[in-house]
C-alpha positions, -999 to +999 in steps of 0.1 A: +201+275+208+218+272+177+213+260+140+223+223+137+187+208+132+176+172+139+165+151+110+133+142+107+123+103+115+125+080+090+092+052+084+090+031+115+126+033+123+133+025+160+151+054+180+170+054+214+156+076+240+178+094+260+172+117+294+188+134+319+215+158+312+247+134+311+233+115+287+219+132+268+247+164+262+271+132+255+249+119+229+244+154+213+286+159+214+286+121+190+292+129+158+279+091+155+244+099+165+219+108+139+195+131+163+160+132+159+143+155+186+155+174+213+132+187+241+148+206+268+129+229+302+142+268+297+159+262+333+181+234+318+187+251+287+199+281+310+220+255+332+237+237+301+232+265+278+271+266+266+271+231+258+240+230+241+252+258+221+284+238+214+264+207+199+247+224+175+214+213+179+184+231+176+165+221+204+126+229+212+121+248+246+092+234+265+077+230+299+085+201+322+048+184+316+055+179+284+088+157+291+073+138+316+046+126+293+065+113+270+083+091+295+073+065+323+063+078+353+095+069+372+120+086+349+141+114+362+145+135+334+164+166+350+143+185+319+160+170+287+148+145+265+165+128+232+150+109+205+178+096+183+184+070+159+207+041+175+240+039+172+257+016+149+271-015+160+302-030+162+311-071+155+331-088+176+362-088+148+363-048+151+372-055+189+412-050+196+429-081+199+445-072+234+417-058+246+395-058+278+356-068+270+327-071+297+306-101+293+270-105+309+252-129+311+213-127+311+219-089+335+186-081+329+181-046+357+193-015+328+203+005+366+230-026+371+240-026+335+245+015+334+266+013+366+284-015+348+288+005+311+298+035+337+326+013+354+335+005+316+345+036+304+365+042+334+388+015+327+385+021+288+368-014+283+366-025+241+333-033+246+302-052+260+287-082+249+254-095+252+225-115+246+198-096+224+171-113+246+170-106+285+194-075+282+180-036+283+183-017+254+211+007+256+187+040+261+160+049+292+171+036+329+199+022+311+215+053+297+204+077+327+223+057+349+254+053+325+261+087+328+267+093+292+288+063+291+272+046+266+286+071+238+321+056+245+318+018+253+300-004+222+274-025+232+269-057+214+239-078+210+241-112+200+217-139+194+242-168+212+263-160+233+283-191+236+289-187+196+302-154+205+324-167+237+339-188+212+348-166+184+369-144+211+386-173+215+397-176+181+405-138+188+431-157+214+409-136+239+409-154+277+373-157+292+375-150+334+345-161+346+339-145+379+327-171+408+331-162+444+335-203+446+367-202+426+403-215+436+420-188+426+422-152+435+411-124+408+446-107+419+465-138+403+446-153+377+449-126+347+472-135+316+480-108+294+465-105+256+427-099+251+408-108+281+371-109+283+354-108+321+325-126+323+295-118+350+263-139+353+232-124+367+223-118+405+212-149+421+218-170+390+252-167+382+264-178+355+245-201+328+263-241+325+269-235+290+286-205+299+304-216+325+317-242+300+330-222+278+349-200+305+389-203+301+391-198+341+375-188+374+383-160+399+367-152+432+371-116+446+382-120+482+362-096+510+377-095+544+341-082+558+314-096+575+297-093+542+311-115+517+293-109+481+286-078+463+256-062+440+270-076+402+280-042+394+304-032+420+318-066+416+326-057+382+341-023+392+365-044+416+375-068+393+384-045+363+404-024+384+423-053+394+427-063+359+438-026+351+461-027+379+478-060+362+480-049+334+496-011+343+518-029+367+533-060+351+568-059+343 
């Protein structure tokens, strides 16, 4: 491997940690990241060996055992392991004004939120917003099941997230609640301009003081015998209709 080394840790800084090789070779190809360690199993440094090479990091070769220790017992670590400062965060005013934003609402499973960050960076989403209590940290399970997707799509933390529903007002932003008991259908609902899409946990939905501060409701309509969907592929239907509106539109 070759000579860009990681920089050593800091006090008690917190780092992110990353596994699994998508998320991990994307992390090591952001110049954003400030990397710390990098473990990595000689058969996945003979797998990934040119992009390893390309990042520049000096990585330590060791043996599986000593991976798996370092994480929970469920992890999947595919022999790769990252310890890396966080990335820096984005406010809400560095989002594009006409731009499409995820909002969750108190998603608390990191495998749903991955899939959704995943789905995100599909559809080249602005960014994700929320709440810095009962959300996963953007690393572990979260990452892993990303796919490397959280290098592309900002996710921001804040403390209220009815403050922050407001301020993209201000932004002129439109907040789409999604709500299989809507009156309308997702496919005509969209307005052009910033739009933020706004999904409330499984079972729970969305929160009454979110709700209140939606602009509008959609429902995504399933011709099936099965009528609702897990939150993330709900979100993966919904923002390709929205991509579809916007890329078809006259």
């Amino acid at each position: 491997m070759s000579n860009r080394k990681p920089r050593p840790p800091k006090g008690n800084t917190e780092h992110d940690i990353l596994y699994g090789v998508h998320a991990v070779i994307n992390a090591l190809a952001n110049p954003r990241r400030d990397i710390v360690e990098l473990l990595v199993t000689e058969n996945t440094l003979e797998r990934n060996e040119p992009a390893l090479r390309e990042s520049g990091v000096n990585g330590k070769v060791v043996a599986p055992s000593r991976i798996s220790a370092l994480l929970p017992p469920e992890a999947v670590h595919q022999g790769i392991y990252l310890k890396t400062k966080p990335l820096p965060t984005i406010s809400l005013e560095d989002l594009p004004p006409d731009g499409i934003v995820v909002i969750l609402d108190q998603i608390t499973d990191p495998h749903n939120v991955g899939a959704i960050m995943r789905t995100c960076a599909a559809f080249a989403v602005a960014g994700i917003i929320t709440t810095t209590r009962h959300s996963p940290a953007p690393d572990g399970v979260l990452a892993k099941t990303a796919s490397g997707a959280v290098e592309h799509v900002p996710y921001i933390r804040v403390t209220n997230l009815a403050r922050a529903m407001n301020a993209l007002q201000k932004m002129t932003y439109t907040l789409v609640g999604l709500d299989s008991s809507a009156p309308q259908n997702i496919s005509t609902t969209w307005s052009s301009g910033g739009t933020a899409l706004v999904l409330g946990a499984e079972g729970k939905g969305l929160r009454r003081l979110t709700r209140e501060n939606c602009d509008a409701f959609v429902r995504l309509d399933m011709p099936g015998a099965i009528k609702s969907l897990n939150v993330s592929n709900a979100a993966a239907v919904a923002l390709y209709a929205l991509h579809q509106h916007r890329t078809t539109k006259p």
